[in-house]
N, C-alpha and C positions, 0 to 999 in steps of 0.2 A: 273615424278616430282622429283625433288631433294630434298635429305634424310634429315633430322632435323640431324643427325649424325654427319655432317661438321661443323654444329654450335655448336655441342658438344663437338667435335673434338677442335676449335680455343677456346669456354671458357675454357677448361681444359688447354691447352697451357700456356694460360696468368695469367690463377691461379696456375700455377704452379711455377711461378715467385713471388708469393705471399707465398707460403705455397711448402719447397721444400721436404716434404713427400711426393705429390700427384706426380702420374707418369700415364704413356697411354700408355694398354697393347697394342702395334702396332702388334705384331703377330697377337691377338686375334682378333683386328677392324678385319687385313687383310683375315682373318680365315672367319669371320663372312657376308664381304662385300669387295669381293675379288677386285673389282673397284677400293679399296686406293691401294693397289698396284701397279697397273697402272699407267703410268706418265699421268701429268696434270698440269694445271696450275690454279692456282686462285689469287683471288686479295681479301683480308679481310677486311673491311672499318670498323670504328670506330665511333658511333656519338654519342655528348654528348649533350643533349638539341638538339636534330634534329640539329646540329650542326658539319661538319668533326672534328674528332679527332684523327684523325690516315686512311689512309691507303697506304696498300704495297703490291704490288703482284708481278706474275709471268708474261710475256705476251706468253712467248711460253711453255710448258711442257720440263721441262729439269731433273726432279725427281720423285718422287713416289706420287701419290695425296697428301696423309696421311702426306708424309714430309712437301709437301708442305703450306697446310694448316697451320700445326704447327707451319713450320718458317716464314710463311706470317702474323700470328694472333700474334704472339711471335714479330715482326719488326714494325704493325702494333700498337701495341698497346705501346713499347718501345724504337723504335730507329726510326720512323717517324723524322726528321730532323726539319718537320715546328713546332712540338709539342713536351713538356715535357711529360717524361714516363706518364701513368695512374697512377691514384694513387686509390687505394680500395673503398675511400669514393667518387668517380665517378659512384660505378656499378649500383646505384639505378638510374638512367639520362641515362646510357647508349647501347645504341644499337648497334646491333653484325649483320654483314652482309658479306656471304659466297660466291662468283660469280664465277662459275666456266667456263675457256673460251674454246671456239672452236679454234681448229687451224688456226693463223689470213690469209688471201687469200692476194695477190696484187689487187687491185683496178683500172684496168685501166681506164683512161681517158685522153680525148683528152686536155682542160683547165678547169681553175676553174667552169666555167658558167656548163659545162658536169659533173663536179664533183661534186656541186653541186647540179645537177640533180639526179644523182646516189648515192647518200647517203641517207639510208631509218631509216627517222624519227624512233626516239624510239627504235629500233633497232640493227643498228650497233654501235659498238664499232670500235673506229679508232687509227691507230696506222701512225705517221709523222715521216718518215727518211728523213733527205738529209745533207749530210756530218755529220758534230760534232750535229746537232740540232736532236734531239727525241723528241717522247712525246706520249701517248696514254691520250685518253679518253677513261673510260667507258663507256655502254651503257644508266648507270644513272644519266649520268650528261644531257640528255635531259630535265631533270627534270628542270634543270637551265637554259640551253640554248634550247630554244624552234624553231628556224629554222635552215637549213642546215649551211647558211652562217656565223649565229654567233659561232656553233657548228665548222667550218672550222675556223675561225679568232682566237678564244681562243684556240684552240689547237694550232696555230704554236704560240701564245707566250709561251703554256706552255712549246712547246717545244726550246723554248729561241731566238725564232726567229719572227716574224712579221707578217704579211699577202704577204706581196713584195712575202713570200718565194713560192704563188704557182708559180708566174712566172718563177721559176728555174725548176718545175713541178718536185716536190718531190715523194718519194715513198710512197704510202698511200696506208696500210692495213686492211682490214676488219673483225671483228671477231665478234661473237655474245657470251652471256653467259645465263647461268640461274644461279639465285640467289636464298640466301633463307635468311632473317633476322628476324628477336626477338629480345625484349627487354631482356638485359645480365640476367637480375632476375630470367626468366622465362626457359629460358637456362638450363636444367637439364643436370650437368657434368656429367662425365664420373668416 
């Protein structure tokens, strides 16, 4: 199971953007729970009234957990592009969520119709290359999109690109996470 620790780890982050005496002894996490040392990636989501308000993540491990979280919850909550910073008088509405990813795999498939067969509901998390177009979904946007096909459609727009794009039969990776969310109130910092 994954640690209440990461969510402790991203509110301290973001209040420390608020209040610039607080700080996060990183040696001491590392000392204590030697795993944030270790590279990782996660992705920090933001929701205000059950609502996105921020998030930003990692999709492959390129730094230390511990980093990552902090600059994922720290981007997440103030340099999100679709949303203005957080502001203080939000923390009572909002909710803090930690997803940490597995190393994403290639996907192979033959066409859509096979790709669709092979993407397992609730699950996977998906990541679309092909040329200049990206995009990943989480695993918890099945929440919103409830079949393979719609879960495939909205990802090649997020990725700025169309549905046309399986016919070019893009790279599609797979990743799964586990998460852990609270309401920010509840959240005991660090």
């Amino acid at each position: 199971m994954i640690n209440p620790v990461l969510l402790q780890i991203a509110k301290s982050a973001i209040l420390r953007s608020f209040d610039k005496h607080r700080s996060i002894d990183k040696e001491g996490l590392i000392a204590k729970y030697p795993y944030l040392g270790k590279e990782g990636a996660v992705f920090v989501t933001l929701k205000y009234k059950h609502q996105l308000r921020g998030c930003i993540g990692s999709i492959v491990a390129h730094r230390k957990l511990l980093d990552d979280i902090i600059y994922n919850a720290e981007s997440a909550a103030f340099s999100d592009p679709r949303f203005n910073p957080l502001r203080s008088d939000e923390f009572e509405q909002l909710t803090l969520e930690v997803s940490v990813l597995t190393q994403p795999e290639i996907l192979e498939y033959k066409d859509f119709d096979d790709l669709v067969q092979k993407v397992q509901v609730n699950i996977d998390g998906l990541i679309l290359k092909h040329e200049s177009y990206h995009g990943t979904f989480l695993p918890q946007v099945w929440e919103q999109l409830h079949s393979p096909k719609d879960f495939l459609e909205h990802l090649s727009m997020k990725a700025g690109a169309d549905p046309s794009i399986y016919k070019k039969h893009p790279a599609i990776y797979r990743y799964r996470v586990e998460a852990i969310e609270d309401d920010f109130q509840k959240i005991e910092p660090l």
